[in-house]
PDBQT receptor file of N, H, CA, C and O in Angstrom, charges set to zero:
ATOM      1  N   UNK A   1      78.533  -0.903 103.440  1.00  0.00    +0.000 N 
ATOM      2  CA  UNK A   1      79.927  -1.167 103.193  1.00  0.00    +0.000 C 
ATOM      3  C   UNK A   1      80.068  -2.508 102.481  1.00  0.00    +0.000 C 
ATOM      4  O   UNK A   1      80.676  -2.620 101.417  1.00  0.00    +0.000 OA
ATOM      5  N   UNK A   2      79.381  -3.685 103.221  1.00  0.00    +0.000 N 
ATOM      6  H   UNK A   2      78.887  -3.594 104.086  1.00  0.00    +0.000 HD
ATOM      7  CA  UNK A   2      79.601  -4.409 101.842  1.00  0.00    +0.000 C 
ATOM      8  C   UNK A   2      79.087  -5.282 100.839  1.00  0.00    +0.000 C 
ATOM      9  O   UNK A   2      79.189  -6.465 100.513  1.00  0.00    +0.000 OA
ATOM     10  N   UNK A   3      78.318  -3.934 100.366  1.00  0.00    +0.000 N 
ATOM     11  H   UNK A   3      78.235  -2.974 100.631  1.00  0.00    +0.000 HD
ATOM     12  CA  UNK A   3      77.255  -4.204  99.123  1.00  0.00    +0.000 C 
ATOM     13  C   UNK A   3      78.532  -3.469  98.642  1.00  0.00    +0.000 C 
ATOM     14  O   UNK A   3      79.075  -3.975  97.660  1.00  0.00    +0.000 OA
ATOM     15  N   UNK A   4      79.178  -2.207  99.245  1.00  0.00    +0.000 N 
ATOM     16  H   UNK A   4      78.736  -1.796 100.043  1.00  0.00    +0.000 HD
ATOM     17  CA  UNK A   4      80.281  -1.229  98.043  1.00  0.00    +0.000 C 
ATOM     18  C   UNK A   4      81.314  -2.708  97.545  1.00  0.00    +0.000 C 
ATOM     19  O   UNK A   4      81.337  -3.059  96.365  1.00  0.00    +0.000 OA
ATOM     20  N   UNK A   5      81.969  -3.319  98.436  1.00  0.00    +0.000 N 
ATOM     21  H   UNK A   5      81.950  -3.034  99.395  1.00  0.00    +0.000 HD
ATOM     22  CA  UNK A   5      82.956  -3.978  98.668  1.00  0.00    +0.000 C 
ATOM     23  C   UNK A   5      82.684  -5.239  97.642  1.00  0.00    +0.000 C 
ATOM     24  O   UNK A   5      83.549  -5.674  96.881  1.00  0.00    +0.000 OA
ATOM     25  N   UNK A   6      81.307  -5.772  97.747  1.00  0.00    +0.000 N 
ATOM     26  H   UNK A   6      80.604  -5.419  98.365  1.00  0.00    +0.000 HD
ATOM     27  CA  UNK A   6      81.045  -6.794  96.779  1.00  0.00    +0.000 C 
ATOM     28  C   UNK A   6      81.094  -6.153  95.458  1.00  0.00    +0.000 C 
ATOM     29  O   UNK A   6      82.006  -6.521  94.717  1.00  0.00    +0.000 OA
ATOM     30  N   UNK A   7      80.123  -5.095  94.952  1.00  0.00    +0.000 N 
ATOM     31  H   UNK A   7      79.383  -4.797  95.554  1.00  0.00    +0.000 HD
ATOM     32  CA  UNK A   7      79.910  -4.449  93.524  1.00  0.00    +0.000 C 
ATOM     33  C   UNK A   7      81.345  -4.095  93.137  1.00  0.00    +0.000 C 
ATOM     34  O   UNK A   7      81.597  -3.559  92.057  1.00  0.00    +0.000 OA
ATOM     35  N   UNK A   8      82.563  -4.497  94.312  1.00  0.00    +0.000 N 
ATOM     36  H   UNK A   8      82.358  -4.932  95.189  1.00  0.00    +0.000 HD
ATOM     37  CA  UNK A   8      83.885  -3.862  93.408  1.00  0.00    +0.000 C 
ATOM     38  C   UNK A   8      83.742  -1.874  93.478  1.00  0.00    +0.000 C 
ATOM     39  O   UNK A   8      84.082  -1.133  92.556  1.00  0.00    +0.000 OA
ATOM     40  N   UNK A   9      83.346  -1.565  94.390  1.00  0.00    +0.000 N 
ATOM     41  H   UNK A   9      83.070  -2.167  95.140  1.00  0.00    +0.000 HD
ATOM     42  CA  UNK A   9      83.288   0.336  94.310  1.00  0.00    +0.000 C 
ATOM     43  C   UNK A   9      84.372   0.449  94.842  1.00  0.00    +0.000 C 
ATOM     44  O   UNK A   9      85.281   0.578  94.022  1.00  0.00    +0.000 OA
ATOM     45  N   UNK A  10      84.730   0.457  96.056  1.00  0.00    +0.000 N 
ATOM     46  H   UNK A  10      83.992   0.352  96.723  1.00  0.00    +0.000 HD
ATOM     47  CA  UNK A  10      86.279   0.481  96.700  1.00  0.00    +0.000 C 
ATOM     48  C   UNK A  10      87.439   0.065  96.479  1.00  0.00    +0.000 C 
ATOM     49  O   UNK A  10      88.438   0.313  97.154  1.00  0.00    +0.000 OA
ATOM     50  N   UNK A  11      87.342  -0.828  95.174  1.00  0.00    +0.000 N 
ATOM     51  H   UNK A  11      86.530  -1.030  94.625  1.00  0.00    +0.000 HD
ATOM     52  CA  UNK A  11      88.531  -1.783  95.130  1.00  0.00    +0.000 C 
ATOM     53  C   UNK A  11      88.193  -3.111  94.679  1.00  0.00    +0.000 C 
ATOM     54  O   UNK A  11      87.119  -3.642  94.395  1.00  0.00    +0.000 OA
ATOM     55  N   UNK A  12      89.627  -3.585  94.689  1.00  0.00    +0.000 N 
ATOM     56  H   UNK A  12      90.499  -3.154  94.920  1.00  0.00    +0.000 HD
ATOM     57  CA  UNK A  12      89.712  -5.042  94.273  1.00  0.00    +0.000 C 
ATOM     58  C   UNK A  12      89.043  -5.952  96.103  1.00  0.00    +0.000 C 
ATOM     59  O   UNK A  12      89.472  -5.754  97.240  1.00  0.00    +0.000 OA
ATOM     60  N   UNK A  13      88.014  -6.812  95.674  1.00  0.00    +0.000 N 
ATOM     61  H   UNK A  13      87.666  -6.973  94.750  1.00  0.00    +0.000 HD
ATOM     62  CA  UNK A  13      87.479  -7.337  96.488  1.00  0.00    +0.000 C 
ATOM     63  C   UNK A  13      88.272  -7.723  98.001  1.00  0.00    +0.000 C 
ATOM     64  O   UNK A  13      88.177  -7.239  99.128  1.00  0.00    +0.000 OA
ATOM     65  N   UNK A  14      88.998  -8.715  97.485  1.00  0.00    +0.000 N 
ATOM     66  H   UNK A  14      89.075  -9.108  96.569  1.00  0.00    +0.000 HD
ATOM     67  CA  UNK A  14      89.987  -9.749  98.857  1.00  0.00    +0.000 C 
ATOM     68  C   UNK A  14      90.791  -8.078  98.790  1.00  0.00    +0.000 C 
ATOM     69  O   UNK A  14      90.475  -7.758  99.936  1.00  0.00    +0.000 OA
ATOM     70  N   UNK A  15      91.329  -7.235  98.430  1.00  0.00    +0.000 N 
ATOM     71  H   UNK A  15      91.585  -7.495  97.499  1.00  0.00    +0.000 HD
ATOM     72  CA  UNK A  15      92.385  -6.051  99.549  1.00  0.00    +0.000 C 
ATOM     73  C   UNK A  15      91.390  -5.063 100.120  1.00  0.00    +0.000 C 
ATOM     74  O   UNK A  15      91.642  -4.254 101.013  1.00  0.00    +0.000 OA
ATOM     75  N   UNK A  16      90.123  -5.235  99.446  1.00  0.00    +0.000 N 
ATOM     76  H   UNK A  16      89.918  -5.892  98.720  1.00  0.00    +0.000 HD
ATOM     77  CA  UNK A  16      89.027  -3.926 100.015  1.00  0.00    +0.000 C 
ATOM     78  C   UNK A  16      88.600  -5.030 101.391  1.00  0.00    +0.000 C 
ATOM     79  O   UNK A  16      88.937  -4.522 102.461  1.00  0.00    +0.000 OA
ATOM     80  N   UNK A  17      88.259  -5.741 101.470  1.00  0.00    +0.000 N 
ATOM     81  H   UNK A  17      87.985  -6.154 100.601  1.00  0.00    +0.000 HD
ATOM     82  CA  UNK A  17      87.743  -6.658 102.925  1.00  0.00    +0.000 C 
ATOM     83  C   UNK A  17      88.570  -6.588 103.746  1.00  0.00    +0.000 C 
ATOM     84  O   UNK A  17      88.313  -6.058 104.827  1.00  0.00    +0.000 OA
ATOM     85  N   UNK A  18      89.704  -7.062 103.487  1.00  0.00    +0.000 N 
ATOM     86  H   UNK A  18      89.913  -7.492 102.609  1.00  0.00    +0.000 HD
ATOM     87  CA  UNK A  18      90.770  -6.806 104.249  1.00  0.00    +0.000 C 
ATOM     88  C   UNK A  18      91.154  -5.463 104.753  1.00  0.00    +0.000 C 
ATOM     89  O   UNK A  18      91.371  -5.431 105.965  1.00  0.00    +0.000 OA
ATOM     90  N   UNK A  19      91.268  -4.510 104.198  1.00  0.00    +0.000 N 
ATOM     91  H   UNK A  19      91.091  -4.537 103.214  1.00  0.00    +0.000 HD
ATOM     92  CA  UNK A  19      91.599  -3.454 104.323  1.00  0.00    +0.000 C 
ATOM     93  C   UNK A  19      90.649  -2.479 105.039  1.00  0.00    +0.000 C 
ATOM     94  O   UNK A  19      91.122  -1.487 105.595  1.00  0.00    +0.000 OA
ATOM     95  N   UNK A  20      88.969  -2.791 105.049  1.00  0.00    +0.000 N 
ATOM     96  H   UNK A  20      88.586  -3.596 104.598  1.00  0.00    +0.000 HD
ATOM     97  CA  UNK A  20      88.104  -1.882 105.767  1.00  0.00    +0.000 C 
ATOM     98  C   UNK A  20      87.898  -2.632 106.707  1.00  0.00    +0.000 C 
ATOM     99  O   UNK A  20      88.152  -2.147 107.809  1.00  0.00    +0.000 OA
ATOM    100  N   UNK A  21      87.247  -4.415 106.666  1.00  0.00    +0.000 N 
ATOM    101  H   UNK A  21      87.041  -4.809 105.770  1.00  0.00    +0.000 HD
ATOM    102  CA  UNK A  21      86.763  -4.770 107.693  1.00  0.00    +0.000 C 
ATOM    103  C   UNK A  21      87.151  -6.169 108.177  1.00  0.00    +0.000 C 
ATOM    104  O   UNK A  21      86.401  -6.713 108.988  1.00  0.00    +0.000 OA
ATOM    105  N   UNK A  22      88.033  -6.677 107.841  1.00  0.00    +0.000 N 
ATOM    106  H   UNK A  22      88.642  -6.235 107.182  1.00  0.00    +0.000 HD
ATOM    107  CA  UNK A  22      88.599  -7.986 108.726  1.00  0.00    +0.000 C 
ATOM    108  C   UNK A  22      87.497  -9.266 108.709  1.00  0.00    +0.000 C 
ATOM    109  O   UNK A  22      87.520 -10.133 109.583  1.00  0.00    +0.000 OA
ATOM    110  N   UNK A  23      86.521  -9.265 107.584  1.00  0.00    +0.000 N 
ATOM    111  H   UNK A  23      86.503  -8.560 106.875  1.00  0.00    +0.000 HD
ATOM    112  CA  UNK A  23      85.689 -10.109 107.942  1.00  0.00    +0.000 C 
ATOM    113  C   UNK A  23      86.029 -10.957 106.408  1.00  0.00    +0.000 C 
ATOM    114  O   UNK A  23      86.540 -10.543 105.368  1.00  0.00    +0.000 OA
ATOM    115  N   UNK A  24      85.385 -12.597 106.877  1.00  0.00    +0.000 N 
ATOM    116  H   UNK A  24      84.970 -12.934 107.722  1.00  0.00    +0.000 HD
ATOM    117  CA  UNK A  24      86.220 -13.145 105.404  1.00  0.00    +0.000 C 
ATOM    118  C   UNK A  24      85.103 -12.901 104.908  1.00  0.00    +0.000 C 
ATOM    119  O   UNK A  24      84.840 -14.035 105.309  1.00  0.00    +0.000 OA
ATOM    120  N   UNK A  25      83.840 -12.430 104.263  1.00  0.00    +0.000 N 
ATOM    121  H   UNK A  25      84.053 -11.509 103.937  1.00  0.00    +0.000 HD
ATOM    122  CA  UNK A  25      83.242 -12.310 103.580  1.00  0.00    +0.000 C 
ATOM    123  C   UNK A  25      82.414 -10.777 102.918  1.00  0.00    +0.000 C 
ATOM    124  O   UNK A  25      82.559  -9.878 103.746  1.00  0.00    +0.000 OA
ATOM    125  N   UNK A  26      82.123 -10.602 102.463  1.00  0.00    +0.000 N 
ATOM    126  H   UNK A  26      82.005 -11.332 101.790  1.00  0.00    +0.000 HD
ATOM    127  CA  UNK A  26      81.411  -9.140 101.632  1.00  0.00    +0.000 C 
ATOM    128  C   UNK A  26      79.516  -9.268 102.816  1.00  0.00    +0.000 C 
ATOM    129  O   UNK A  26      78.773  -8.451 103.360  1.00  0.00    +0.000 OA
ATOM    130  N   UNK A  27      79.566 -11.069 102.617  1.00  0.00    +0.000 N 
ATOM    131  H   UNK A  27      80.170 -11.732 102.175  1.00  0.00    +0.000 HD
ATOM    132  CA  UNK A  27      78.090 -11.473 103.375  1.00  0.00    +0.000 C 
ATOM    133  C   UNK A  27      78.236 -11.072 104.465  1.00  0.00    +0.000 C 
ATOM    134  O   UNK A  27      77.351 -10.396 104.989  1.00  0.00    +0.000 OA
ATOM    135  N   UNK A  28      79.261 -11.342 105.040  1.00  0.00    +0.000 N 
ATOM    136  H   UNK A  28      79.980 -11.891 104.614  1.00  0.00    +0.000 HD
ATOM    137  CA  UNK A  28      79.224 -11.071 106.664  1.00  0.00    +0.000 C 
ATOM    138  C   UNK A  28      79.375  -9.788 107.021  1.00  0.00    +0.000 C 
ATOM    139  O   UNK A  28      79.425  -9.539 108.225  1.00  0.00    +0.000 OA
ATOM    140  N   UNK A  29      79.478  -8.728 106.066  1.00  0.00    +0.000 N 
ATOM    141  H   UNK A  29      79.438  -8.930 105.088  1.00  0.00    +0.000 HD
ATOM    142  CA  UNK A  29      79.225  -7.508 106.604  1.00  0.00    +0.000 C 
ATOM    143  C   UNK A  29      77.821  -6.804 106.144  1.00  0.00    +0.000 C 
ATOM    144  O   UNK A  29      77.091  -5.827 106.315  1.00  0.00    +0.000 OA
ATOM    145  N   UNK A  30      77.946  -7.711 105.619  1.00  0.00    +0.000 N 
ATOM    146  H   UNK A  30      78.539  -8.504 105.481  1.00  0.00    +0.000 HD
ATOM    147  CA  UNK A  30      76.013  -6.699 105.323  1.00  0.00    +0.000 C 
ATOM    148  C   UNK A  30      75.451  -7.467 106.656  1.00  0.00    +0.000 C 
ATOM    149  O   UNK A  30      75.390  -6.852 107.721  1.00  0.00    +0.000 OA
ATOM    150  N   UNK A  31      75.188  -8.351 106.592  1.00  0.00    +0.000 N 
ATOM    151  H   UNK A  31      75.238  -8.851 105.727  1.00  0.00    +0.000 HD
ATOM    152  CA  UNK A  31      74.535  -9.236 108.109  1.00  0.00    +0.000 C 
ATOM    153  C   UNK A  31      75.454  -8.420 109.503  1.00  0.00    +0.000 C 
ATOM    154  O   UNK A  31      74.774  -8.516 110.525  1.00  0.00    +0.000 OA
ATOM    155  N   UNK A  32      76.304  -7.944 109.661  1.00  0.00    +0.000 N 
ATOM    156  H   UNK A  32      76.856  -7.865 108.831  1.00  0.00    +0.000 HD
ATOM    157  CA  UNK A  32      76.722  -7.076 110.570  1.00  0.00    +0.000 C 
ATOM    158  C   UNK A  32      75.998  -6.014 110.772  1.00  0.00    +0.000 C 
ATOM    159  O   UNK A  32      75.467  -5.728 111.846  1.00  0.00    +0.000 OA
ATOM    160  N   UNK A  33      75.926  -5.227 109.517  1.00  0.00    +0.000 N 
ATOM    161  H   UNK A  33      76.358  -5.459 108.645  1.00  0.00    +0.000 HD
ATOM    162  CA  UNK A  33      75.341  -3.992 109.574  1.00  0.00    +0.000 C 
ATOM    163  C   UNK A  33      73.521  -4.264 109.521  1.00  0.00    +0.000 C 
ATOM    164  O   UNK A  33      72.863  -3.299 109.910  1.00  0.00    +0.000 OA
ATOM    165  N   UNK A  34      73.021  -5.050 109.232  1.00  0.00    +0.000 N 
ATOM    166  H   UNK A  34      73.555  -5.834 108.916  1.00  0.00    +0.000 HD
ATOM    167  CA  UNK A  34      71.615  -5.093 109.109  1.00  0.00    +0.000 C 
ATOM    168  C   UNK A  34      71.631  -5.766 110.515  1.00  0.00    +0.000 C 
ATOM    169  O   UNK A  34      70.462  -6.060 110.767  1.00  0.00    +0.000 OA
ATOM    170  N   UNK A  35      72.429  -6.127 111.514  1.00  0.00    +0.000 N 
ATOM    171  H   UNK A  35      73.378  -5.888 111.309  1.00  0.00    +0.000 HD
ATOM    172  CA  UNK A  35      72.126  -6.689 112.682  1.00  0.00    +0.000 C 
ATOM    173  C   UNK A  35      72.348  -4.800 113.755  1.00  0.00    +0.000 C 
ATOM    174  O   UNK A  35      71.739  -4.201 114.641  1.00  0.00    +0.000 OA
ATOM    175  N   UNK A  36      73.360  -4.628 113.055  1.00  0.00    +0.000 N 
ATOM    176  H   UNK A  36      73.855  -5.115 112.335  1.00  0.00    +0.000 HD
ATOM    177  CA  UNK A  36      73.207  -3.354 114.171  1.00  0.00    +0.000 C 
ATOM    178  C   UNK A  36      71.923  -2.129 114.020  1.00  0.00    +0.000 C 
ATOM    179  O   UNK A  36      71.587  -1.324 114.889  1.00  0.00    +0.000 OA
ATOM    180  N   UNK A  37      71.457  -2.257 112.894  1.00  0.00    +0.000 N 
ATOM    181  H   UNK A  37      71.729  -2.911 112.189  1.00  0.00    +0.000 HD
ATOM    182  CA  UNK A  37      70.395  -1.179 112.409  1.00  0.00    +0.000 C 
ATOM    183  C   UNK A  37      69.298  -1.696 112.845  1.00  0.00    +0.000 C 
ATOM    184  O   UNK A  37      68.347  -0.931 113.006  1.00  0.00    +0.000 OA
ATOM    185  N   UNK A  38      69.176  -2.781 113.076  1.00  0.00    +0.000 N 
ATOM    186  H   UNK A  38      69.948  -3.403 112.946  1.00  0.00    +0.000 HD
ATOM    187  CA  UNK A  38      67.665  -3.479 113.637  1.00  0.00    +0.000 C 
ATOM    188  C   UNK A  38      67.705  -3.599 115.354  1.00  0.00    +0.000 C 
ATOM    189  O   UNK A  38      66.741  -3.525 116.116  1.00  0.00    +0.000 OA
ATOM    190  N   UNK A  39      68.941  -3.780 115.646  1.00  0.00    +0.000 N 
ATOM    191  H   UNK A  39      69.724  -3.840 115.027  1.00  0.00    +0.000 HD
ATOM    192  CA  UNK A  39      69.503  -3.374 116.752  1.00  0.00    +0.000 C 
ATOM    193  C   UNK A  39      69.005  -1.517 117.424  1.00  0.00    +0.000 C 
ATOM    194  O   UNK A  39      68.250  -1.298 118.372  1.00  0.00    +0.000 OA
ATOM    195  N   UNK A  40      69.567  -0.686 116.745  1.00  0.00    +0.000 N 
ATOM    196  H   UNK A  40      70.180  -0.863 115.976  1.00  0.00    +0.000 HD
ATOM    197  CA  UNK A  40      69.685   0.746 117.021  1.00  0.00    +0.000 C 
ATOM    198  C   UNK A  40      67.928   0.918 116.582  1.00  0.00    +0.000 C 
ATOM    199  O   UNK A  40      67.297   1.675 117.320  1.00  0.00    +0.000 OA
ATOM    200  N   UNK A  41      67.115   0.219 115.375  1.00  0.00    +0.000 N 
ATOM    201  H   UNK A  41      67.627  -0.396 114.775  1.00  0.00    +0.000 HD
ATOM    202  CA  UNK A  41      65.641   0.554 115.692  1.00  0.00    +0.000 C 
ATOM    203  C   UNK A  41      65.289   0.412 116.841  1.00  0.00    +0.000 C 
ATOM    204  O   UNK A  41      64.777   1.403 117.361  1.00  0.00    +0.000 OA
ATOM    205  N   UNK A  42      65.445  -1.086 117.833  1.00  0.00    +0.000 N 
ATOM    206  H   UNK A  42      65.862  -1.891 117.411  1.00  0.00    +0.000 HD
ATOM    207  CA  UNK A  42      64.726  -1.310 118.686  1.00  0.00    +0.000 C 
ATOM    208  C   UNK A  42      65.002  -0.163 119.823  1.00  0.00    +0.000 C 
ATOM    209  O   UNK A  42      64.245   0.419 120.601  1.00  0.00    +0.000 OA
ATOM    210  N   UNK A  43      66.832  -0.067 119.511  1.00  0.00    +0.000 N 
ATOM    211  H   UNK A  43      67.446  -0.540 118.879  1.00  0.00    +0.000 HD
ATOM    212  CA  UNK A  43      66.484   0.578 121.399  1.00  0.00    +0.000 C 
ATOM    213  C   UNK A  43      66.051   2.138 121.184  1.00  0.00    +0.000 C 
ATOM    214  O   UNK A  43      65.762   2.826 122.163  1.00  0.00    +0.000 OA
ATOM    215  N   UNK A  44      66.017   2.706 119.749  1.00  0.00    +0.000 N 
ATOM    216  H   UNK A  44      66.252   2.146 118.954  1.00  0.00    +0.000 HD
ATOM    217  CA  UNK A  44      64.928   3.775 119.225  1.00  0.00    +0.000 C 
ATOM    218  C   UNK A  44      63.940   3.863 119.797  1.00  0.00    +0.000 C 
ATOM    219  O   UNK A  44      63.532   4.768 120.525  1.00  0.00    +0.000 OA
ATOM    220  N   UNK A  45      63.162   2.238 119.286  1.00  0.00    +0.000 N 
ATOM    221  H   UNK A  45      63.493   1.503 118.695  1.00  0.00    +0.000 HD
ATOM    222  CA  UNK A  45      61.471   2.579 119.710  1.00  0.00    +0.000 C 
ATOM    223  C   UNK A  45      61.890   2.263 121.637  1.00  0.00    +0.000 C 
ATOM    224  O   UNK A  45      61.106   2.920 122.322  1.00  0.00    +0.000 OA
ATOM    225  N   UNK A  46      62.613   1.674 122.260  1.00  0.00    +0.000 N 
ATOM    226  H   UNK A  46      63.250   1.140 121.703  1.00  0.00    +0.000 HD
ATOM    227  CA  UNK A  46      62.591   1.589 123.473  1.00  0.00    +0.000 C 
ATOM    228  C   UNK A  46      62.722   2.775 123.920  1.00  0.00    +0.000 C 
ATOM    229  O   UNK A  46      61.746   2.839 124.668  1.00  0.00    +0.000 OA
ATOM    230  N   UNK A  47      63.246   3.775 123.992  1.00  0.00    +0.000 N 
ATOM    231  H   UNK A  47      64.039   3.723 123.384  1.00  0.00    +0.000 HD
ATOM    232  CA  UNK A  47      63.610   4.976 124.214  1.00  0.00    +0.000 C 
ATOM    233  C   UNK A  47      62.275   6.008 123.903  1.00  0.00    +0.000 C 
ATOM    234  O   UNK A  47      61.906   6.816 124.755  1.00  0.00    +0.000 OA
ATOM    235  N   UNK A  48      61.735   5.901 122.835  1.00  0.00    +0.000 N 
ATOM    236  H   UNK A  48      62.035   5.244 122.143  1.00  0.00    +0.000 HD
ATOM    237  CA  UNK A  48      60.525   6.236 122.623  1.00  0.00    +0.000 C 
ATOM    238  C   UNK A  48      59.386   5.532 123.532  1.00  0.00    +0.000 C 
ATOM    239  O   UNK A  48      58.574   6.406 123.835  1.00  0.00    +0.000 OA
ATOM    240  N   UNK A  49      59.198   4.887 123.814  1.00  0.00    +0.000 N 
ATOM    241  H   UNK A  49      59.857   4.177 123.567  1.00  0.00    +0.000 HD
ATOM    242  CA  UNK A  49      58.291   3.964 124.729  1.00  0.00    +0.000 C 
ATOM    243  C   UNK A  49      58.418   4.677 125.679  1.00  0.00    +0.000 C 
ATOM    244  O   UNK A  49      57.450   5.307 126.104  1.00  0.00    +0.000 OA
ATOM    245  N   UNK A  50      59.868   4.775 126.360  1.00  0.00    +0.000 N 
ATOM    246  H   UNK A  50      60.654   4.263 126.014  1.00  0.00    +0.000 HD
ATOM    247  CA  UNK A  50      60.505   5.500 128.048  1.00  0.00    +0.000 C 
ATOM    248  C   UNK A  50      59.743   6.386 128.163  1.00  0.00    +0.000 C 
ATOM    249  O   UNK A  50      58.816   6.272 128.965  1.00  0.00    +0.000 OA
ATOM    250  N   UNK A  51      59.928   7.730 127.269  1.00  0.00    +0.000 N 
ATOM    251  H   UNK A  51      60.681   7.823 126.618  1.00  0.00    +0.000 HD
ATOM    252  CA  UNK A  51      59.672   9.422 126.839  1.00  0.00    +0.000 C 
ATOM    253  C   UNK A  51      58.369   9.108 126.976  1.00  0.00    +0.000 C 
ATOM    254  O   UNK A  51      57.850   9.925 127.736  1.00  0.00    +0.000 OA
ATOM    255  N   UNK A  52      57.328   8.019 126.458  1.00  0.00    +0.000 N 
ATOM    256  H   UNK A  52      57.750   7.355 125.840  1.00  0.00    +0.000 HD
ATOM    257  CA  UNK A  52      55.870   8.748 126.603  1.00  0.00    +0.000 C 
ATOM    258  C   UNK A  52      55.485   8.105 127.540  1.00  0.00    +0.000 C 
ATOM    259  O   UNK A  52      54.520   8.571 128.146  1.00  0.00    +0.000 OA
ATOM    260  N   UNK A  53      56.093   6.765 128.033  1.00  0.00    +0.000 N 
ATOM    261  H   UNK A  53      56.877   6.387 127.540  1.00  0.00    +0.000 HD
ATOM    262  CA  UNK A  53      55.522   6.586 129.832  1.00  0.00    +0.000 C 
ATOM    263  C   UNK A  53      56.069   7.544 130.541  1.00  0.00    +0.000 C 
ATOM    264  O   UNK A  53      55.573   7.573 131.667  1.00  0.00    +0.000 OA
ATOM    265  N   UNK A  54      57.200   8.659 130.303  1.00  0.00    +0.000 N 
ATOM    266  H   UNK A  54      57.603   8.635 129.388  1.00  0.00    +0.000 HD
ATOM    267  CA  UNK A  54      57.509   9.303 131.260  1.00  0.00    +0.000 C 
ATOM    268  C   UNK A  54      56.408  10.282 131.418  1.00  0.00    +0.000 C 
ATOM    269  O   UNK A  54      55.902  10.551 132.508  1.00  0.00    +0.000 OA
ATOM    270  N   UNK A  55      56.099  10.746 130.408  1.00  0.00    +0.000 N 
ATOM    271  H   UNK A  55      56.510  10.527 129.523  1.00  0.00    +0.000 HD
ATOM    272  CA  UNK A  55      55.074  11.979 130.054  1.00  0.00    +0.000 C 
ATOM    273  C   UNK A  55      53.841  11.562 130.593  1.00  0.00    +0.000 C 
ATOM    274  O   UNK A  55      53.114  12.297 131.261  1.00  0.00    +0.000 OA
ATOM    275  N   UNK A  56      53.598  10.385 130.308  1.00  0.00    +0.000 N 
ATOM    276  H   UNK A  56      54.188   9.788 129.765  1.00  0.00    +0.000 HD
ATOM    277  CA  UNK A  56      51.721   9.916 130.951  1.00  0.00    +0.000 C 
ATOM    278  C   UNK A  56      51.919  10.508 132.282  1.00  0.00    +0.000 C 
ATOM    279  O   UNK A  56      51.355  11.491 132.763  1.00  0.00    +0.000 OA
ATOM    280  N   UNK A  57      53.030   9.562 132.918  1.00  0.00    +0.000 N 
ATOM    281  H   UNK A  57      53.488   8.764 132.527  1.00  0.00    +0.000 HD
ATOM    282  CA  UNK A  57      53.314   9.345 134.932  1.00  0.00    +0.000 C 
ATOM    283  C   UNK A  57      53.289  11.421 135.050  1.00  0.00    +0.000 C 
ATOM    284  O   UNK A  57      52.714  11.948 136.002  1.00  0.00    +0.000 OA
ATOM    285  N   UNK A  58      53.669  11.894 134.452  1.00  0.00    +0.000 N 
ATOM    286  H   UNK A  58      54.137  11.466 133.678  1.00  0.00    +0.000 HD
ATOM    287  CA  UNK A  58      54.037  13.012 135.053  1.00  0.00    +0.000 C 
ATOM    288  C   UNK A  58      52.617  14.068 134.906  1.00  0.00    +0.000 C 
ATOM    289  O   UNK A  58      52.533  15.220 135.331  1.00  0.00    +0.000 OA
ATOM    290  N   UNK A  59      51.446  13.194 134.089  1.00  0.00    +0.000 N 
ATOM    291  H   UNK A  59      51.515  12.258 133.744  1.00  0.00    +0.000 HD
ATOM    292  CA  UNK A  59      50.853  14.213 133.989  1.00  0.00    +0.000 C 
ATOM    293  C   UNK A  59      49.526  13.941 135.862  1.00  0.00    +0.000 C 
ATOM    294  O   UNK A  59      48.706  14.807 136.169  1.00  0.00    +0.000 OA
TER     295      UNK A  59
Protein backbone atom coordinates (compact mmCIF):
# COMPACT_ATOMS: atom_id res chain seq x y z
CA UNK A 1 0.00 0.00 0.00
CA UNK A 2 2.54 2.43 0.28
CA UNK A 3 4.89 1.83 -2.38
CA UNK A 4 1.09 2.29 -4.50
CA UNK A 5 0.56 5.57 -2.49
CA UNK A 6 4.18 6.90 -2.99
CA UNK A 7 4.46 5.91 -7.03
CA UNK A 8 1.13 8.16 -7.13
CA UNK A 9 -1.18 4.68 -8.32
CA UNK A 10 -4.14 5.60 -6.06
CA UNK A 11 -4.08 9.15 -6.25
CA UNK A 12 -2.79 12.38 -5.42
CA UNK A 13 -0.29 11.55 -2.55
CA UNK A 14 -1.34 13.83 0.83
CA UNK A 15 -5.56 12.71 -0.10
CA UNK A 16 -4.42 8.96 -0.91
CA UNK A 17 -2.54 8.76 2.84
CA UNK A 18 -5.08 10.31 4.29
CA UNK A 19 -7.75 8.63 2.86
CA UNK A 20 -6.42 4.77 3.17
CA UNK A 21 -4.16 5.03 6.11
CA UNK A 22 -3.88 7.91 8.64
CA UNK A 23 -0.20 7.71 8.73
CA UNK A 24 1.88 11.03 7.93
CA UNK A 25 4.10 9.26 5.72
CA UNK A 26 4.07 6.77 2.41
CA UNK A 27 7.54 5.45 4.80
CA UNK A 28 5.60 4.64 7.60
CA UNK A 29 3.47 2.34 5.90
CA UNK A 30 5.75 0.23 4.17
CA UNK A 31 7.68 -0.17 7.70
CA UNK A 32 4.09 -1.12 9.03
CA UNK A 33 3.54 -3.64 6.63
CA UNK A 34 7.14 -5.16 6.47
CA UNK A 35 6.80 -5.19 10.40
CA UNK A 36 3.60 -7.24 10.25
CA UNK A 37 4.87 -9.79 7.49
CA UNK A 38 8.00 -10.55 9.46
CA UNK A 39 5.75 -10.64 12.29
CA UNK A 40 3.07 -13.32 10.63
CA UNK A 41 6.58 -15.30 9.27
CA UNK A 42 7.63 -15.85 12.71
CA UNK A 43 4.47 -17.00 14.36
CA UNK A 44 4.28 -19.24 10.85
CA UNK A 45 7.49 -20.90 11.60
CA UNK A 46 6.28 -21.00 15.46
CA UNK A 47 3.28 -22.83 14.62
CA UNK A 48 5.26 -25.04 12.41
CA UNK A 49 7.78 -25.83 15.17
CA UNK A 50 4.34 -26.70 17.55
CA UNK A 51 2.92 -29.32 14.61
CA UNK A 52 6.26 -31.26 14.45
CA UNK A 53 7.00 -31.34 18.28
CA UNK A 54 3.49 -32.38 18.42
CA UNK A 55 4.04 -35.23 15.95
CA UNK A 56 7.58 -36.42 17.47
CA UNK A 57 5.71 -36.57 21.36
CA UNK A 58 2.92 -38.53 19.82
CA UNK A 59 4.88 -40.97 18.11
Amino acid sequence: MGVAIAAGFIGPYEAALARYTGADSSGEVIDRGTYAVVFALALGTLADIGIAVRKLAAR
